[in-house]
C-alpha positions in Angstrom: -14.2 -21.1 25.2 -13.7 -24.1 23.2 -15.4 -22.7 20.3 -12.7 -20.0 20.4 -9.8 -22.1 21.0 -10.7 -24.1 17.7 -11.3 -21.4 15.5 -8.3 -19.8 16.3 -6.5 -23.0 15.8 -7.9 -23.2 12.4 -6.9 -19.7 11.9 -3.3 -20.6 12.4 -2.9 -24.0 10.7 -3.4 -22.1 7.4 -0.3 -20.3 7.6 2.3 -23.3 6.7 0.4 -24.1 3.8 0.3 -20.0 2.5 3.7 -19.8 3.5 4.9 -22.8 0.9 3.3 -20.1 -1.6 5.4 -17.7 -3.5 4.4 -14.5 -2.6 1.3 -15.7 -0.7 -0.4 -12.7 0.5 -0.1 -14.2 4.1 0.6 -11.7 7.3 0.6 -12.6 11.1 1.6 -9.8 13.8 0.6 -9.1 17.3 -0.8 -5.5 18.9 -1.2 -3.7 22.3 -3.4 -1.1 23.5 -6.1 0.3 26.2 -9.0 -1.9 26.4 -12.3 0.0 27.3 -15.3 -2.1 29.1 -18.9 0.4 28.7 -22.1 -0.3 30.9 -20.9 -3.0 32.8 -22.1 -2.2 35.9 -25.0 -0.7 37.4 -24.8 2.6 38.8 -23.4 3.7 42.4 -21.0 0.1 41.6 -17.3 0.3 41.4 -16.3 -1.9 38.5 -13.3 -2.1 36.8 -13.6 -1.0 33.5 -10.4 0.2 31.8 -7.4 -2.7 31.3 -4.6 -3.4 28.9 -5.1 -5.7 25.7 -3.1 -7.5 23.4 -3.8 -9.8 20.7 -2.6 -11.4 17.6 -3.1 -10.9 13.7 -3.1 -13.0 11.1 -4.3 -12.5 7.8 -4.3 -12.8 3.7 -4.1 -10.1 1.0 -6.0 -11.3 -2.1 -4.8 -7.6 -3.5 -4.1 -4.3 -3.1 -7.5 -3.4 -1.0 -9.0 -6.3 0.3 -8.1 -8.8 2.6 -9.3 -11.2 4.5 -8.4 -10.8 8.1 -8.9 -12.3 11.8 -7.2 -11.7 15.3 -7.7 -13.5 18.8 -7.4 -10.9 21.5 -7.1 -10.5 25.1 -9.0 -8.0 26.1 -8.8 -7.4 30.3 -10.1 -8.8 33.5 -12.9 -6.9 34.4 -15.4 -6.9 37.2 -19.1 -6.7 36.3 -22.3 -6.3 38.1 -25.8 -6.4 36.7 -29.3 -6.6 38.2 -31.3 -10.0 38.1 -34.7 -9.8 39.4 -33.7 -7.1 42.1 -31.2 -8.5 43.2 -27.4 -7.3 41.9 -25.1 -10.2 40.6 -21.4 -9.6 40.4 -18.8 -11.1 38.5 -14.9 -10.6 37.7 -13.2 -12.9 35.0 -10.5 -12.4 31.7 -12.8 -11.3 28.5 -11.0 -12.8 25.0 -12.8 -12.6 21.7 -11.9 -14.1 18.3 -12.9 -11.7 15.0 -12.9 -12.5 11.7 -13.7 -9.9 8.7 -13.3 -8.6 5.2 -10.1 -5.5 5.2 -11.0 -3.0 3.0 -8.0 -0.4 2.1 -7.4 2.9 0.2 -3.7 3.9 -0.5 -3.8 7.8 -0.1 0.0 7.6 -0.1 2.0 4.6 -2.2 2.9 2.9 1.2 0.4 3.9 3.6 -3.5 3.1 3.7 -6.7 3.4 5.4 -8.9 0.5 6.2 -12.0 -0.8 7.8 -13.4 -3.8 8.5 -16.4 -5.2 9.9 -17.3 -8.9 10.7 -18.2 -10.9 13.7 -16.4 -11.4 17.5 -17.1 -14.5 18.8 -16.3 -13.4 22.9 -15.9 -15.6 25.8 -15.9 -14.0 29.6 -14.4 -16.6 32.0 -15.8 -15.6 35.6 -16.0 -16.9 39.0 -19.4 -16.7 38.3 -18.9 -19.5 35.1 -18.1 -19.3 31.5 -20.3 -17.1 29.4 -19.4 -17.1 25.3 -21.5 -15.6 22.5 -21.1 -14.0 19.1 -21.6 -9.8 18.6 -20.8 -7.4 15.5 -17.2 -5.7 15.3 -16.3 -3.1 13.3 -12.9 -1.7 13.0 -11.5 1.9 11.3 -7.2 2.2 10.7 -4.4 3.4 8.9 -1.8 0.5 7.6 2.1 2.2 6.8 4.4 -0.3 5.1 7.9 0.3 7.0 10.2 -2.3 5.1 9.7 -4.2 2.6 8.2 -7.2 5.0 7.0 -5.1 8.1 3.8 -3.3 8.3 2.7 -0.8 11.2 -0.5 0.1 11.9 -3.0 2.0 14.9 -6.0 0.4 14.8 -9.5 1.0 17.1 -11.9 -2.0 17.2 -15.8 -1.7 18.4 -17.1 -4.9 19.4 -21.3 -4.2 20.7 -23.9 -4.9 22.0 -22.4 -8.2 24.3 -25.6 -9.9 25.6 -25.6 -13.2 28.0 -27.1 -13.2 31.0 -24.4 -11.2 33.8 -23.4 -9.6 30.6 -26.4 -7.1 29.7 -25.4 -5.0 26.5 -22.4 -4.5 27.1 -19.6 -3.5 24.4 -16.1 -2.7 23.9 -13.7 -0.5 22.5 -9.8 -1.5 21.7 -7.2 1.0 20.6 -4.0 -0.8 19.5 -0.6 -0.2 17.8 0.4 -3.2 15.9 3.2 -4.7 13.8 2.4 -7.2 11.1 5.0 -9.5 9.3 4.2 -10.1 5.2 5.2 -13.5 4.3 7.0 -13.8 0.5 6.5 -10.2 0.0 9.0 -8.9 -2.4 9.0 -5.5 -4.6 7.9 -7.0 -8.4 9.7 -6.5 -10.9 8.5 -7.4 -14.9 8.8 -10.5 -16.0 12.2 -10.3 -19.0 10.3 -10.3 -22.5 11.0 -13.4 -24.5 14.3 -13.5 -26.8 12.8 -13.5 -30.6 15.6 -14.3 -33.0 16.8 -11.7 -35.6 14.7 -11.9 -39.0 17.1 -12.1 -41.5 17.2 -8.8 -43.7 17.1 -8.6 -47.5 20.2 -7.1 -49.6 19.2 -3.1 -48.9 18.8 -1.4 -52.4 21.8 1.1 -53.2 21.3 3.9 -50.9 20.4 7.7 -52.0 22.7 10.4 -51.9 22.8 11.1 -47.7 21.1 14.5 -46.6 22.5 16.2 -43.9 21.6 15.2 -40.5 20.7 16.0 -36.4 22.2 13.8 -34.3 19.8 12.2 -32.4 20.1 13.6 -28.6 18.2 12.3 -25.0 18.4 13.3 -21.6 17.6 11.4 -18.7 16.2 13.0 -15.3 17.2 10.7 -12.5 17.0 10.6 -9.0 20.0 9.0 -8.8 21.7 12.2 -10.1 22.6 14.9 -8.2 19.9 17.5 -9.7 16.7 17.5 -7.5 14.1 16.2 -9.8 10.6 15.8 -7.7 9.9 16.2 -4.3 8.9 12.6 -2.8 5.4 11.5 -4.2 5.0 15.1 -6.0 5.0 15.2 -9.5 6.2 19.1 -10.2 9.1 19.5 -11.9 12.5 21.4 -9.6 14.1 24.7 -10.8 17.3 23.1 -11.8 15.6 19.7 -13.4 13.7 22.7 -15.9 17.2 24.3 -16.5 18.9 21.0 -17.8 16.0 20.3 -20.2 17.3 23.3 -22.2 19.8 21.5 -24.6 16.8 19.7 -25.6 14.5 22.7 -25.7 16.6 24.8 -28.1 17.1 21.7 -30.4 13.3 21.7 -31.0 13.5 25.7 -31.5 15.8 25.3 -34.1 14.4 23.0 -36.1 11.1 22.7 -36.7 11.2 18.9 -38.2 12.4 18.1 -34.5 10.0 16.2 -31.9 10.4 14.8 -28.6 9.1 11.3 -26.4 9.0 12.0 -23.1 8.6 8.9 -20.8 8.1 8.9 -17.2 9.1 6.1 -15.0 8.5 5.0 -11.3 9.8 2.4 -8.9 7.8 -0.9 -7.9 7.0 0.6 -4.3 3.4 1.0 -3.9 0.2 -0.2 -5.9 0.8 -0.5 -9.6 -2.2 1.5 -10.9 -0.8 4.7 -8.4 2.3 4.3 -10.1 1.3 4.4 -13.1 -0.9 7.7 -12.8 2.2 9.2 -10.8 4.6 8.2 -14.1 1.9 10.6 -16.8 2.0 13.4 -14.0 5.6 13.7 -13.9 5.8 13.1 -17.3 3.5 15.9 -18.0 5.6 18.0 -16.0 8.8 18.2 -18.6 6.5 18.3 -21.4 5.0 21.7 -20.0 8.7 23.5 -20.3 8.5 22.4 -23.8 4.9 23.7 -24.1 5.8 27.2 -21.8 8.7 28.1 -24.3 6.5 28.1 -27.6 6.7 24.4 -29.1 3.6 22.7 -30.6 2.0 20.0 -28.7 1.7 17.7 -31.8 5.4 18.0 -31.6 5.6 15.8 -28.5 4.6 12.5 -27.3 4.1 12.2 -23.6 3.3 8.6 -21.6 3.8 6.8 -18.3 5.2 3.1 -17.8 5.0 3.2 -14.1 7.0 0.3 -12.5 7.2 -1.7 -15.6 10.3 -0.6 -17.4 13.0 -0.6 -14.9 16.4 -0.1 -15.4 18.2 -1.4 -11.8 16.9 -3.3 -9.3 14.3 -2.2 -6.8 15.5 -4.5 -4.2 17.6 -1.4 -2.8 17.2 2.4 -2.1 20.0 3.2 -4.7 18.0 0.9 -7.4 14.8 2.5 -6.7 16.4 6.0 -7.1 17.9 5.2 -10.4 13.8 3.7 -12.4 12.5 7.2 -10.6 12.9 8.7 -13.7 11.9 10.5 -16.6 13.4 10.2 -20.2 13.5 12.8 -22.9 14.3 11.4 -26.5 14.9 13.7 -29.7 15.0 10.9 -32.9 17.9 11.6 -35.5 16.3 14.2 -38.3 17.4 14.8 -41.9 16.7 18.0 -43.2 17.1 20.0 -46.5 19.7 22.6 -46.7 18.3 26.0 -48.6 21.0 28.3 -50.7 
């Protein structure tokens, strides 16, 4: 038991020094669920072996899919009984166990993630029968939703096997939870502002030429701030009415043919950066296809994605977030030749 206690002290002293840390990639939380006690008894024996457990969380995101995480967990009073040399010994005391492993996490969806871990438990089964401690493998399979910016949720079940000391004969256990977790200087990023570069001072222009006629240059912007549907949530094809307003745009490049179009698509900071990113070209790709379906060339149009790092509001808020969920569609200024 006092290896426990320490380790878990340990475990928690870290956390004033992580928290002093700008976005330090530190969590703690705490869970609750069933705990399940398997071949703790030997048959025809009535044993306890189904009681509720809690524990707490604490860990440290290096990135977007690993972490390094540990809990301490109490995991039931249970009754035991186990043949020694013929002769059937009995025990009932609280079982606790302190884990400590690598998190390994996929983002399916920008906010939410499976994960698995697997590491070591160090147990300890306090009994009238005397204090038994020893060390077993634990695995562990979730899924990890982001609520708020700070709060986590997650449902979590935890394996630990093969529990072997003496009244304790290969025993394991199984832990379902729900938990909460709490991310410490978490904050959505935002780019850092570019650097002011002063103005280069421009030579005297030469006399300028006799001016052609000119198109206006002309952009639209498809928000979802505005009131037009643009995307549905994490989708990346284009809405009926989003297609329709593009048309402006659409009959500019029909006209004429010197005309061409950037399209740039845009996302909010919610989310790992590199998912973004690959959401931004899809959605992007998605305007640039009503070009494509009503006859303009493909070398007429530029298409890209800047993901989270151009944004236009702040992505502190719902409304701010809304408004760098976007895609932007620039026609540059032409001059063209009239023919008599």
């Amino acid at each position: 038991m006092k290896k426990i206690v320490t380790s878990l002290g340990l475990l928690i002293a870290v956390a004033p020094t992580a928290y002093a840390q700008q976005d330090s990639g530190l969590y703690m939380g705490g869970r609750i669920g069933p705990s399940f006690l398997e071949d703790s008894c030997v048959t025809d024996t009535d044993c306890g072996d189904s009681e509720l457990g809690a524990g707490i969380i604490t860990g440290y995101d290096f990135n977007d899919w690993f972490a390094l995480e540990g809990t301490y967990d109490y995991l039931g009073r249970f009754d035991t009984a186990f043949d020694q040399s013929g002769t059937t010994v009995g025990a009932s005391g609280d079982l606790t166990a302190l884990t400590l492993a690598p998190k390994f996490s996929y983002h399916f969806k920008p906010d939410t993630a499976l994960y698995g871990k697997l590491g070591g438990a160090m147990w300890d089964f306090n009994s009238n029968a005397g204090d038994r401690d020893d060390v077993s493998l634990m695995g562990a399979l979730g899924v990890d939703h982001q609520a708020t910016e700070k709060l986590n949720v997650r449902l979590e079940y935890q394996h630990i096997n093969d529990m072997d000391d003496g009244y304790f004969s290969s025993v394991d256990n199984n832990l379902v939870t729900v938990g909460m977790t709490y991310h410490f200087g978490r904050t959505n990023h935002e780019p850092m502002p570019e650097p002011m570069v002063e103005e280069p001072v421009m030579e005297e222009p030469e006399p300028a030429p006799e001016p052609q006629p000119v198109v206006e240059p002309q952009s639209i912007v498809l928000s979802e701030a505005g009131e037009t549907e643009m995307f549905g949530f994490d989708k990346a094809t284009l809405s009926d009415q989003a297609a329709a307003s593009l048309q402006p745009l659409v009959d500019r490049l029909l006209r004429h043919e010197q005309a061409t179009a950037t399209i740039v698509g845009h996302t909010d900071s919610k989310g790992p950066a590199a998912y973004n990113q690959k959401l931004s070209v899809e959605r992007a790709q998605a305007v640039a296809d009503v070009f494509l379906d009503a006859g303009i060339d493909a070398s007429r149009l530029t298409v890209e994605g800047k993901g989270e790092a151009d944004p236009i509001a702040s992505n502190n808020t719902p409304e701010g977030r809304a408004q760098n969920r976007r895609v932007e569609v620039t026609s540059p200024e032409i001059v063209y030749v009239e023919v008599n």
